[in-house]
Each structure stands twice: as C-alpha cells, then as structure tokens.
DOLUM-835511 format. One line per field, with one value per residue (C-alpha): residue in three letters; residue number from 1; x, y, z. Coordinates in pm, whole numbers, plus 32768, in hexadecimal, padded with zeros to 4 digits. Layout:
BEGIN
residuo	c(ALA,...)
num	c(NUM,...)
X	c(X,...)
Y	c(Y,...)
Z	c(Z,...)
This chain:
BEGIN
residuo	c(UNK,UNK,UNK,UNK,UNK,UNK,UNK,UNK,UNK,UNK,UNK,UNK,UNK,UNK,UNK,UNK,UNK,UNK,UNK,UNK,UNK,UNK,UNK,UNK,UNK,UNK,UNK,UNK,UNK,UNK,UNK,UNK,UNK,UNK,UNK,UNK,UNK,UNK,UNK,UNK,UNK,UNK,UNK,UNK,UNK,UNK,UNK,UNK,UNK,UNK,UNK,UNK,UNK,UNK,UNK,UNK,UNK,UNK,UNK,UNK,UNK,UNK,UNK,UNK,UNK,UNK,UNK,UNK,UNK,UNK,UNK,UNK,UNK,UNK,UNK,UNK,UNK,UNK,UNK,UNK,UNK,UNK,UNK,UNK,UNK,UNK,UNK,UNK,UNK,UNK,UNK,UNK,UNK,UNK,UNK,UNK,UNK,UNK,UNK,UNK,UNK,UNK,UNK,UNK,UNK,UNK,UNK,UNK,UNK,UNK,UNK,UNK,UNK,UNK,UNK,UNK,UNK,UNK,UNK,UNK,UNK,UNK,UNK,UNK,UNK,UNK,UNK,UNK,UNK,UNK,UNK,UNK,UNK,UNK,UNK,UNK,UNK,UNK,UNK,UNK,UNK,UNK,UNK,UNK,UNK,UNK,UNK,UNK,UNK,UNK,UNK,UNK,UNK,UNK,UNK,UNK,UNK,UNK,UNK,UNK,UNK,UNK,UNK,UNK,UNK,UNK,UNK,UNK,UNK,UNK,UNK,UNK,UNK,UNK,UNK,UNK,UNK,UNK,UNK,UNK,UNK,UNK,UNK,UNK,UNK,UNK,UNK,UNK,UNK,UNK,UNK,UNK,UNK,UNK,UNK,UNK,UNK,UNK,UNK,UNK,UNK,UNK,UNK,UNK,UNK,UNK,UNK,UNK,UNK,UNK,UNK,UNK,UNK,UNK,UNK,UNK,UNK,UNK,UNK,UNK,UNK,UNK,UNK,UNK,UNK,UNK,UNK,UNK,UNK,UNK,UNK,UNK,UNK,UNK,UNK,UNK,UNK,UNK,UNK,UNK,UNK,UNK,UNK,UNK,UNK,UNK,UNK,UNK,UNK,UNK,UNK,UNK,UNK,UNK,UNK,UNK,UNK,UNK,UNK,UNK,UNK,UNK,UNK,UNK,UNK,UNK,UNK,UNK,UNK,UNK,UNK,UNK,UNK,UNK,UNK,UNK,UNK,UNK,UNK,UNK,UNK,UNK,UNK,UNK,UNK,UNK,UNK,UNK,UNK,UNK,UNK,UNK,UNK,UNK,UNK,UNK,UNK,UNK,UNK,UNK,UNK,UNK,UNK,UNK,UNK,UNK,UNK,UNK,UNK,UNK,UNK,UNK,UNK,UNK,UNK,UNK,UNK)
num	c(1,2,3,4,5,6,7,8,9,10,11,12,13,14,15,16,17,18,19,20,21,22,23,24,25,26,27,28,29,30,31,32,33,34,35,36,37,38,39,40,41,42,43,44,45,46,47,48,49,50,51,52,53,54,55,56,57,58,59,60,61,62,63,64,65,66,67,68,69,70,71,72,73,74,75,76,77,78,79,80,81,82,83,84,85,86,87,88,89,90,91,92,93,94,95,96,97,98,99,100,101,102,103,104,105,106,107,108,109,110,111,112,113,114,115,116,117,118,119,120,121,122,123,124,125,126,127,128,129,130,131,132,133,134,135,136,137,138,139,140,141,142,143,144,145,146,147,148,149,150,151,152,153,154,155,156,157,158,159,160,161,162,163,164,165,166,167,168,169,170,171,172,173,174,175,176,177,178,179,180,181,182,183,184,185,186,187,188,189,190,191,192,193,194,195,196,197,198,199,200,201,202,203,204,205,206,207,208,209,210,211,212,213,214,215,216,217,218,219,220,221,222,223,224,225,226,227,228,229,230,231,232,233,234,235,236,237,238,239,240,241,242,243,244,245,246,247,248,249,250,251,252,253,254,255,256,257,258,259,260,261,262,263,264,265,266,267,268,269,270,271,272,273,274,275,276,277,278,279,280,281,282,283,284,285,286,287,288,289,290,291,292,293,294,295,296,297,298,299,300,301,302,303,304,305,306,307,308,309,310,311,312,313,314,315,316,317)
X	c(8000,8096,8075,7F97,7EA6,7F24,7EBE,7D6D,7D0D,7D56,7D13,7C32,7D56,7CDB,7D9C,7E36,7E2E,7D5F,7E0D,7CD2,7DCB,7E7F,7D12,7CE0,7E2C,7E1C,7CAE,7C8A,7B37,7B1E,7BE1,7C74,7CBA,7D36,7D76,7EBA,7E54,7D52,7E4C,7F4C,7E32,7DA6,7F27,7F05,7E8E,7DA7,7CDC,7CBC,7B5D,7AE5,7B70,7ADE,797C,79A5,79E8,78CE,77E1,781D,7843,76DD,770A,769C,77BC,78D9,7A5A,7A84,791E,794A,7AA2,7A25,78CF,79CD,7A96,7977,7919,7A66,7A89,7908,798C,7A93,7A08,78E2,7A11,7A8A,7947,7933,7A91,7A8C,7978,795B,796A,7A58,7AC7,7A91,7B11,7A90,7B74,7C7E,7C3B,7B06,7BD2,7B83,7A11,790E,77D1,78AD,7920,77E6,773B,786E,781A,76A8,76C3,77B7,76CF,75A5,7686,76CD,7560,752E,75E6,7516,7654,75BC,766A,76BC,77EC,785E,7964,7974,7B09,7B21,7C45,7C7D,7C68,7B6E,7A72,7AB3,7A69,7910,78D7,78C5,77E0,76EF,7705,7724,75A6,7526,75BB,76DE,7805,7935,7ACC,7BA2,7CE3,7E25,7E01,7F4F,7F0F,7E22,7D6E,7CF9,7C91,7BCD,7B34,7AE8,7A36,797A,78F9,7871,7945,7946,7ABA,7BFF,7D14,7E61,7FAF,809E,81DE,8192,81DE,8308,837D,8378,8427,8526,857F,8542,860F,8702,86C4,8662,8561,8500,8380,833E,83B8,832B,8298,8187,8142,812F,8033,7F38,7F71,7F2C,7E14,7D91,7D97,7CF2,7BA2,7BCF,7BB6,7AA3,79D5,79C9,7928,7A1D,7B28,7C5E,7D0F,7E94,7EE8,8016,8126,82B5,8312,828B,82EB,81F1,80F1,8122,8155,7FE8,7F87,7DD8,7DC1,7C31,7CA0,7DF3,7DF6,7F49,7FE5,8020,819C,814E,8045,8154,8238,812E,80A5,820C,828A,823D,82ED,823E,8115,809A,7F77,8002,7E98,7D6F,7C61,7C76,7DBF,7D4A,7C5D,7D30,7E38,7E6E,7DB8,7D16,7BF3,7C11,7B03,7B41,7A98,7B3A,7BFE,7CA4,7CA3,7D75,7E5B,7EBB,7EE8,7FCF,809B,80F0,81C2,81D4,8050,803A,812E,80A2,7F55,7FA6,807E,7FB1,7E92,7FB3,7FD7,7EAE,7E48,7F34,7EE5,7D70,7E01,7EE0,7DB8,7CE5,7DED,7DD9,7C86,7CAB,7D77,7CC9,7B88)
Y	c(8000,814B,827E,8327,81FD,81D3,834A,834A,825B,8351,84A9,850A,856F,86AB,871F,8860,88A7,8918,8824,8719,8602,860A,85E6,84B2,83ED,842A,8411,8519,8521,86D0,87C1,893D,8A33,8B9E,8CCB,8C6B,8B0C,8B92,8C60,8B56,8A5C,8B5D,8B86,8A09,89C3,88C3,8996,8AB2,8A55,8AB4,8BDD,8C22,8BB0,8CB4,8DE0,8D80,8D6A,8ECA,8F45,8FE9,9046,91AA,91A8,924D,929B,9229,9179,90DB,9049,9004,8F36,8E5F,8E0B,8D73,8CD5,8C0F,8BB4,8AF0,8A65,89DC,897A,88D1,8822,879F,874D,8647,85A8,85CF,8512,8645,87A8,88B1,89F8,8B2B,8C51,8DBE,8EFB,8F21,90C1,9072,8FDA,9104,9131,9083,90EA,90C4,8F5F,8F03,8F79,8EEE,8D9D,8DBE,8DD7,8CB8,8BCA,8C39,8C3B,8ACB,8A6F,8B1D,89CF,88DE,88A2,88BE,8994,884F,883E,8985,8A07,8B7A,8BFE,8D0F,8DB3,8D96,8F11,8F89,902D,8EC0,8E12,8EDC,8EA8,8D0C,8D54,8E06,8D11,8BD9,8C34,8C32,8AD2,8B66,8A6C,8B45,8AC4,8BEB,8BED,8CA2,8C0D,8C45,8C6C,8BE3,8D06,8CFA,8B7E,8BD4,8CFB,8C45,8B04,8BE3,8C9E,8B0E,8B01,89A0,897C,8A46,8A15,8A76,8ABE,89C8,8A09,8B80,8B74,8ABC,8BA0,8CC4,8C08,8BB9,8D17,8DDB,8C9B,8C32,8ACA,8988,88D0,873A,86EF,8680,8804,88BB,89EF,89B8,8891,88D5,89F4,88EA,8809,8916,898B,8823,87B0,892E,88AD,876A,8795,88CA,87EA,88CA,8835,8927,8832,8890,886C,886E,893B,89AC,88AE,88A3,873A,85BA,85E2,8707,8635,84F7,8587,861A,84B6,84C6,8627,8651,86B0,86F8,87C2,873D,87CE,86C5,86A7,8635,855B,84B0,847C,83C5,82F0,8296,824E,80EB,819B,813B,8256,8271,8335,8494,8527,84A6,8555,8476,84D4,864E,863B,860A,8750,8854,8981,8A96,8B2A,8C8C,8D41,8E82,8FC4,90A0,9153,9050,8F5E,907F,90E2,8F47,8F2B,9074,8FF1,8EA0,8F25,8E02,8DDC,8F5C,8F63,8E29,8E8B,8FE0,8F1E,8E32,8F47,8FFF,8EC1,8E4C,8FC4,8FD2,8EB3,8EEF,902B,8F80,8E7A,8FC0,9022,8EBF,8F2D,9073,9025,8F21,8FDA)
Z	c(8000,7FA5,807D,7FE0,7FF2,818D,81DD,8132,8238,831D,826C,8141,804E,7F53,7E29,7E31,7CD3,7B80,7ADF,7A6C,79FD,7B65,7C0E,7B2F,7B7B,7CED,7D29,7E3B,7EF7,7EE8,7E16,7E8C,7DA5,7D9A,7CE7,7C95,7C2F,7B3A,7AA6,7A9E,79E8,78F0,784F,7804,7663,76D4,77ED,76ED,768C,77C8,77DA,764F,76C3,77DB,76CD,75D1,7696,7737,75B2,75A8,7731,77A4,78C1,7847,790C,7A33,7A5A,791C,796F,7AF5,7A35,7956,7A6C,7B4A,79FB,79DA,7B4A,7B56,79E8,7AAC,7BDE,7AE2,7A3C,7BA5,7C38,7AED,7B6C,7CF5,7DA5,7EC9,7EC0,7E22,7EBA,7DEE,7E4E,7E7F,7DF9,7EFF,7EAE,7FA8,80BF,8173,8131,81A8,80D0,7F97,8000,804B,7F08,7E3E,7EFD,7EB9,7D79,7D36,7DCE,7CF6,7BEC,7C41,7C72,7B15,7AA8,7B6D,7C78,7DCA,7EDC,7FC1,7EB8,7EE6,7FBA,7FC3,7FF7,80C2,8163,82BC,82F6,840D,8306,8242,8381,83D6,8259,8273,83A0,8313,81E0,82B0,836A,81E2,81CB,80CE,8153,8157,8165,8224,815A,8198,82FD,83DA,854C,8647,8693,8530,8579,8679,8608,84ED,85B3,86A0,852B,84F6,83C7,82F2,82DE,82EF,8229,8307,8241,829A,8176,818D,8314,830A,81CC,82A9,83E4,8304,826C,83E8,84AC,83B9,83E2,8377,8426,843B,83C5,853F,85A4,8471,84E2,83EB,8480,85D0,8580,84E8,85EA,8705,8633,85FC,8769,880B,8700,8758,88D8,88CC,87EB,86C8,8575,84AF,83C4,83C4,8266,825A,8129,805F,80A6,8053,8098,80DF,822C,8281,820B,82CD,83E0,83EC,8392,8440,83EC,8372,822A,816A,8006,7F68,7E16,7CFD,7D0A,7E82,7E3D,7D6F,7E7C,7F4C,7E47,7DEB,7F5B,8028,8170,8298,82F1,845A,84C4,857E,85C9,8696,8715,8851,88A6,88B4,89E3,8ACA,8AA7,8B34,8A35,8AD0,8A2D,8953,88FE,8819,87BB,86A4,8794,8835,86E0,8613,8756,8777,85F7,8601,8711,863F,851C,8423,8416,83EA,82E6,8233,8226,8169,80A5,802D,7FEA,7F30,7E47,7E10,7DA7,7CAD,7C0C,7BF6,7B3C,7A56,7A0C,79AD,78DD,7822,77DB,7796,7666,75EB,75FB)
C-alpha cells in the first residue's frame, strides 16, 4: 500500500490544483483552487476552451471595464469548478476576489452570487466551498454566509486566533498554511527545521487539537505544503489539500505511515479557552508577526494575479 493510499484512511486527501488530469490520476475526494491556480490553468492549450466559452458568451454583454472583466472571471472559475465537480466525487473551493478581503458586504455579495451562479448550472450549494480570507471582515463575512447555509473555507489561515475566530464564526472548514509558515521561519531564523519541528506543523497541530478538545464542527484543512514530511506528519488531520508534484511522492512511496492526529488524544490537554472580539482578535494577530506578514502577503499575491488574469482577458477581448 502506498502512502497516499495509507493516509486516506486516515485523512480525506483534496487536490490542490486546476490541473483536471492530476484530479483524475490521484482520485482526490474534494478539490481547492485559487486565484493563482486559475491563472496558472487558463495559460494551459487544453483549458483554453473554457476560458473562450467565458468571452463569447459575455460578447453581447451590457457590462463593460471592470464589471465586464470582474463577470468573465466568475464565469471561468464555476466553468472550472463545473469541470472539477465532474472528476472529484465532493466539493471544490472557489474563491472570492482577494480585493474584498477587507469588506464584508462585497464578499458576501461576491459569494452570493457565485452560488446562484452555480445553481444556474444545476450544481447544488452542498458542493460548494466558498474561499475566503482569514481577515476579520472575511471572517464576519462566512458568518453571515454560513447562517444562509453558504459553506465557506477561510484561506490564508496562519495563527490560532484566526482558528478560533473562525470556529466560533461556525465556519465549515479552515485551511491553515503550513509551507508558507515554515517559509517565513526560515528567512526570519535562519534555519532548517525536521517535519516533526516544522513550524507549520506545529501550528496545525495546535490548531487541530484547541477544535478537537472545545468540540468545534469546523475541519481543519492543512494547505500549501513544501515536503513529504509535512504531510505525514499531520497524518488524521480532517482534511489535507496537496499539490500534484506531492501527490506524486506519496503515491510513489511504500514508507511506513503512522497516524500523528486523533481527536481522542486532544481531550485530555491542557488548552485554555479564547474567546475574541475585533479588538482583542486584531491586537493578538499584530503581536504574531509571521501570520501578520503572511496574511498581507498572500492578499498581495493573490491580487495581482486576479489582475494579470484580467489582463488575459482584456487582450483577448
């Protein structure tokens, strides 16, 4: 038995990719995607039709600049997400303009109207993960979204006051950044660091055993990995979203895998109880630099990549 076969006893393995022929030959139960992703997937010849079904059919549209560019866009990501709900047998993760991390009413109209453009395709919301970021205004977002029965997925995850805020919001799942932490541990600490004392890690782990303990129905995805090791050694994490190249690496490998997480283990240690309002949520988050910095970051990126998709379009329109 591979690894890859040994952990999805444990842990319901999703895809981290756009890439349909990688969701095919690893057979992952859910699929993530992103802005970057998208992008990624639309430069490939044989996704291009997607992205040409997306401009005709805005070719007698009213919209024009920027709401003609933000309509195609939604356009291509439920094409895609249509396109991975025919492969993966769960739900896929569509994300909302990371311009609206920091505004609630637009992230929850953006997320509105992806699901109703979903349902316009007969694909029920039950399959549908809205992304979010984990900002606060993305956090009181899924909230408000959540009470419609809109499942959200808080993305860009890097601290446990985010986790917690995010449970208490009665959020579906979180996906905390485990290669992202250890990126910036590395770079600030000048060091390596084993998988068993990967900063990354560690943060899931804490994160996993605080919901596990308080009883909160919030899954907690691992996301955005740099080695095996990461990986196995959040072995009984509720879900993991692994890039192809990764994926690889565990199908290929017939190492031993033991199971590292388990709720029962949680009960018993020693986690006191947070509870956070935005004052105390955005002091906590200040005061731990890497998730500050990360956060922004990852905003930053996955900004400028829903620009350079609109660009794509631009010129081809």
């Amino acid at each position: 038995m591979s690894q890859l076969d040994e952990l999805k006893k444990y842990t319901t393995v999703v895809a981290d990719t756009g890439d349909f022929e990688s969701m095919r030959a690893y057979q992952p139960q859910d699929a993530t995607t992103n802005p970057s992703l998208i992008l990624q997937a639309t430069e490939k010849p044989q996704y291009r039709h997607l992205v040409d079904k997306a401009l005709s059919e805005h070719k007698s549209s009213d919209l024009a600049g920027g709401d003609l560019l933000g309509s195609i866009i939604d356009r291509v990501l439920i094409l895609f997400g249509k396109e991975i709900l025919n492969i993966v047998p769960g739900r896929v993760s569509t994300e909302v303009d990371a311009r609206l991390s920091f505004d609630t009413a637009g992230t929850v109209d953006k997320a509105r109207k992806l699901i109703a453009d979903y349902a316009a395709e007969g694909i029920a919301k039950e399959r549908i993960l809205i992304k979010i970021a984990s900002t606060w205004e993305g956090i009181k977002a899924a909230e408000i979204l959540q009470k419609e029965g809109i499942n959200c997925n808080l993305t860009l995850l890097f601290s446990l006051p985010q986790a917690v805020a995010c449970a208490d919001a009665g959020v579906t799942l979180i996906s905390p950044f485990v290669g992202r932490i250890l990126d910036w541990y590395k770079a600030n600490e000048k060091k390596d660091y084993t998988p068993a004392e990967d900063p990354g890690v560690l943060s899931v782990t804490e994160i996993y055993h605080y919901y596990k303990k308080y009883g909160h129905k919030t899954e907690v995805m691992g996301a955005s990995f740099r080695n095996k090791g990461e990986i196995t050694e959040l072995a009984g994490c509720d879900l993991l979203t692994i890039a192809p190249s990764l994926l690889g690496e565990l199908a290929a490998s017939d190492e031993p895998l033991t199971r590292r997480l388990e709720p029962a283990a949680s009960s018993g240690l020693d986690i006191a109880k947070r509870v956070y309002d935005e004052k105390t949520f955005r002091l906590e988050l200040n005061d731990n630099a890497m998730a500050t910095e990360k956060t922004a970051e990852g905003i930053r990126k996955f900004s400028i990549d829903i620009v350079k998709l609109e660009k794509v379009l631009a010129a081809a329109l």
